[in-house]
C-alpha positions, -999 to +999 in steps of 0.1 A: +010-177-222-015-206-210+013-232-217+044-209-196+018-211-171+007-245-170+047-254-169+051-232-145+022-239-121+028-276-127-005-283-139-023-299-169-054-281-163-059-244-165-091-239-174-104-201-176-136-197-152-158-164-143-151-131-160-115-115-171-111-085-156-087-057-141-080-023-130-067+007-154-031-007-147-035-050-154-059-075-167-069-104-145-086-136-152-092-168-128-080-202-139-088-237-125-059-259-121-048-290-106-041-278-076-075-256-075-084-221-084-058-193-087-060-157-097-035-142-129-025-106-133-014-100-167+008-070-177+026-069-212+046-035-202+085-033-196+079-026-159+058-055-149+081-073-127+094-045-108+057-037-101+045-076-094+077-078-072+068-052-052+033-066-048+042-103-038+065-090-012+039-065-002+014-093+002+035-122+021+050-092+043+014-083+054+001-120+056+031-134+077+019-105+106-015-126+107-041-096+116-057-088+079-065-111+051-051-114+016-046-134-011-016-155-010+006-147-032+025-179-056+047-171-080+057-137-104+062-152-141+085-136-172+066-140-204+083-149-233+066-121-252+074-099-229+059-082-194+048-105-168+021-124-150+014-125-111-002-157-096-021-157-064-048-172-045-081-170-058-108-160-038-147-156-040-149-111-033-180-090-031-182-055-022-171-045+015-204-041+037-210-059+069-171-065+082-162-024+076-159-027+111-138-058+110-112-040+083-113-012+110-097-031+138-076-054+117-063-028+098-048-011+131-040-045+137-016-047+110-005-007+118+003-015+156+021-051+148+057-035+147+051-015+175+035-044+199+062-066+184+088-041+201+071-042+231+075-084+231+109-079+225+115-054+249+098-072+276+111-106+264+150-093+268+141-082+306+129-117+313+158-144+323+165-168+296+149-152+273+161-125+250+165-117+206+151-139+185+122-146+200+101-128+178+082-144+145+096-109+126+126-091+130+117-057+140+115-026+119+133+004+129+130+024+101+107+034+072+111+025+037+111-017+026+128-046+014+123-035-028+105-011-043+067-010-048+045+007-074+015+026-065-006+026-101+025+018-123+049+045-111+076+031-091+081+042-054+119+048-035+116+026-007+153+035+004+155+030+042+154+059+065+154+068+102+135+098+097+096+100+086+102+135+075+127+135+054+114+102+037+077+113+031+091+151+018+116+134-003+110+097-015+072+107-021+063+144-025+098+158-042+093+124-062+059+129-078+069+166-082+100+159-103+077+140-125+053+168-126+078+189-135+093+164-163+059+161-178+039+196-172+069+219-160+045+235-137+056+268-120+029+271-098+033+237-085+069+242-081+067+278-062+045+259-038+067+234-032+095+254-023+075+270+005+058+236+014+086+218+019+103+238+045+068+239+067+066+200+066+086+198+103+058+216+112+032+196+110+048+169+131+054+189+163+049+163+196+032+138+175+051+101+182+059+086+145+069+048+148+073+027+113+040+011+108+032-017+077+016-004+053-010-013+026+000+017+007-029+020-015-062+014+004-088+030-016-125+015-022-110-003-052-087-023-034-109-039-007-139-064-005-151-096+017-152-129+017-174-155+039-152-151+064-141-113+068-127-084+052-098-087+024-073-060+013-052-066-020-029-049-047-009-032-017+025-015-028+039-017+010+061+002+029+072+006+065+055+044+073+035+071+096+002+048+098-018+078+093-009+082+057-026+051+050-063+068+059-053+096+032-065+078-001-097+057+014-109+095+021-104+112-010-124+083-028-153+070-004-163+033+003-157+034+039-181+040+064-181+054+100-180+016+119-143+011+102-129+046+113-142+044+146-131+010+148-098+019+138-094+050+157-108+032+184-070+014+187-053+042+170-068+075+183-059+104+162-032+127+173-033+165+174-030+180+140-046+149+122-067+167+096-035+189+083-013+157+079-043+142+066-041+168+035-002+168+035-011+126+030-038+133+004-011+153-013+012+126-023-024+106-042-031+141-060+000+143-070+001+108-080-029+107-101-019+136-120+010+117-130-012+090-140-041+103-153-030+139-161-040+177-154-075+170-137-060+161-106-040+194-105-064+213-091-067+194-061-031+193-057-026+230-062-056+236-033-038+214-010-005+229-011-023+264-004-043+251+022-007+240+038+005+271+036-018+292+053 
């Protein structure tokens, strides 16, 4: 692997420094190079690339809007041996403490950037001589991406859409519940469903959806700080309700009250939060039971009850 990188990366140095680590999903390790210090992901399975795609488009999506730091990504490489490494900037992290309030505001930063860039565009086009094209982004209209992402290592439909609705209820919850029932063939869990899904309208009466960037996967896990703010990183993006993002970093903890007031202080909360919060936390509890099996079922079982009363 070290000389497919070094080819690669154009380097004759690649020296390992600090400690190899990783999540449940990849191994990571930080290499010193000619051209300075970069950061490998290493997965050996069959689905690597799709999942390494996903997360170097997720990443240079979310660092060309310029509100919310994270590590720029370099190159996805095949290994000869099969899977794939994922090379990005390296940077020094520590645990998120004093810029929770920071990640708060840039975070609805990032949410609001479609949105404001409408407005621009909007206000641009009523200005003489000026009109399309002006903007640094071409401007989302829908929800879904450019390819799909992975959230752990189960691949997402990021089909476009025009409606949030139909998207979430399909390309995420029917999603994770066909793989329920592949694996566990759960009739409770389906039952549910069948009432569930035809309530889902519901639960977005008078409340104003507009595509927002997503992170996709912002639990504790998957943020820190560096000297000079906050950091977010292994996102598996889409273009969604911004409120489904603040499902996951409550099931899990490692946020404190400075980043939701700061967030809700540019995104207020709209009626009927704390229902679409659970409908949210439904797609991650359905998720981890895919992953990690019939713990999370429970939870996911609750919430669907809790729906329907």
């Amino acid at each position: 692997m070290e000389g497919k990188l070094k080819k690669e990366l154009g380097t004759t140095t690649l020296k390992p420094v600090g400690h190899a680590g990783g999540g449940c999903i990849s191994e990571g390790q930080s290499y010193d190079t000619d051209h300075g210090r970069v950061f490998v992901k290493i997965n050996h399975k069959s689905g690597a690339k799709l999942m390494f795609d996903g997360e170097m488009l997720s990443l240079e999506t979310i660092l060309k809007t310029e509100t919310v730091k994270v590590p720029k990504p370099i190159k996805v490489i095949d290994l000869d041996t099969g899977g794939c490494v994922f090379v990005m900037e390296h940077l020094d992290m520590k645990s998120l403490n004093k810029f929770s309030k920071q990640l708060g505001e840039q975070l609805a930063d990032l949410h609001l950037h479609i949105k404001r860039q409408m407005e621009k565009q909007n206000k641009d086009q009523q200005t003489v001589g000026k009109g399309a094209g002006q903007t640094e982004m071409a401007p989302i209209e829908n929800y879904g991406f450019g390819v799909n992402t992975c959230c752990g290592y189960l691949a997402q439909n990021n089909d476009w859409q025009s409606d949030w609705v139909q998207f979430y209820s399909q390309q995420r919850l029917q999603h994770q519940l066909n793989l329920v029932e592949k694996s566990h063939g759960d009739r409770e869990a389906r039952e549910l469903w069948a009432k569930l899904q035809l309530k889902i309208p519901e639960f977005f009466t008078n409340v104003d959806v507009f595509p927002a960037l997503l992170h996709g996967d912002l639990w504790g896990g998957n943020v820190a700080e560096y000297a000079n703010g906050p950091v977010i990183f292994d996102p598996a993006s889409f273009y969604g309700h911004s409120e489904f993002e603040l499902a996951i970093a409550g099931m899990f903890g490692g946020f404190n009250s400075s980043f939701y007031s700061a967030y809700h202080d540019k995104i207020p909360k709209a009626p009927g939060f704390a229902q679409r919060n659970q409908l949210y936390q439904l797609f991650h509890y359905l998720n981890h039971w895919n992953h990690f099996g019939g713990g999370y079922r429970g939870s996911s079982i609750r919430i669907m009850k809790d729906l329907l009363k």
